[in-house]
N, C-alpha and C positions, 0 to 999 in steps of 0.2 A: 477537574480540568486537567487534561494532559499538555505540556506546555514543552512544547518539541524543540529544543537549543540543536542547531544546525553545529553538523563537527567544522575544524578547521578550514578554511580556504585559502585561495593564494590573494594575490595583491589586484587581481581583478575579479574576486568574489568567486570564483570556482573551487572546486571541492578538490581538496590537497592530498587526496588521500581515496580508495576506491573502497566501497562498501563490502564488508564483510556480508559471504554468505550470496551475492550476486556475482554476476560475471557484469565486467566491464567497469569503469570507472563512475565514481560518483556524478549524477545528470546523466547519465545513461537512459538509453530506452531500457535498459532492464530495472534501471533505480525506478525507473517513473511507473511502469507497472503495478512493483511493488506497493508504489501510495495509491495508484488503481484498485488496485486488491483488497489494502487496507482498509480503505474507504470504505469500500463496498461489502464488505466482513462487518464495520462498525454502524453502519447504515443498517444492512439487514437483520444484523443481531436485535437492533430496535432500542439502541440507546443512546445514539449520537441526537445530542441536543443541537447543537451549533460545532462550528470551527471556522476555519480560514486561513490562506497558508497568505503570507507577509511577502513583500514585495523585496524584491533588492536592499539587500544593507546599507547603500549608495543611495537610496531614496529616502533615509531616515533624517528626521532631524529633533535632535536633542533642545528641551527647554529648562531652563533652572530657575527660579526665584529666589533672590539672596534676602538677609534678614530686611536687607534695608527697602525691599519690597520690587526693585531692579530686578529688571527681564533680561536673561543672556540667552542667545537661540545662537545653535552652531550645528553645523551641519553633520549628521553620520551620529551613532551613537557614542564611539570614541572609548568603548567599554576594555576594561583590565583584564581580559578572556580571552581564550580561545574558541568561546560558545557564544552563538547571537540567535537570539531567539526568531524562530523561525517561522512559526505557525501554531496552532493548538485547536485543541478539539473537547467541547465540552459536550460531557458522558453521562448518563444518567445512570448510575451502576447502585447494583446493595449494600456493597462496602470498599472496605481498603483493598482487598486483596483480590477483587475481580478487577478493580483499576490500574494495581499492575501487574493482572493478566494482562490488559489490554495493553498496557505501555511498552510492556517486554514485544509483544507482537507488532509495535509500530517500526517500519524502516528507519526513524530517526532514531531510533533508539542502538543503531549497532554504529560501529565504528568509533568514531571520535567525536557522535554527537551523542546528546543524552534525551531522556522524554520527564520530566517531575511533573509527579505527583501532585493536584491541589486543591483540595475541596473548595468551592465555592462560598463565599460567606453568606450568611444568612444573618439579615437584619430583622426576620420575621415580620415584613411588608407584606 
């Protein structure tokens, strides 16, 4: 699983910062291309199992269960980062190191965001 963390943004979710390697600023028609591209590299290759890119940070809402069994729901993730995960794509690849071929090749992966690496777990179901 590639698990794409979106770089930096500003105080209304935009991108703080312009994509290395493209022309124009992060959300650009050339950024969006780029996932055009990617897609369709990882689609035709013949090993994109699944993905889906995440909606607005502003649409998230966080849940916690305390010991005492008490539900807190707040809204936005609220996380200690400069990276919010963004999207992912799950790959059906041979090993480690054609997965991060692939991940080095994803557009999130330049600038100020990052793409990890995660095998899937297997309960043998």
């Amino acid at each position: 699983m590639l698990l794409i963390n979106a770089g930096a943004a500003d105080a209304n979710g935009a991108g703080a910062e312009g994509s290395e390697g493209s022309e124009g600023s992060e959300g650009s028609e050339g950024d969006f291309q780029e996932w055009v591209n990617y897609d369709k590299a990882v689609r035709d290759a013949g090993i994109w199992v699944s993905g889906e890119s995440l909606a607005d940070l502003v649409t998230a809402t966080t849940v916690r269960v305390g010991p005492d069994g008490q539900r807190s729901v707040v809204d936005g993730p609220f996380a200690e980062t400069r990276e919010v995960l963004g999207g992912f794509y799950v790959i059906d690849v041979p090993n480690l190191d054609v997965a991060l071929d692939w991940a080095a090749r994803c557009p999130g992966a330049r600038g100020s965001g990052s793409v990890v690496v995660r095998p899937v777990a297997d309960f043998g179901a």
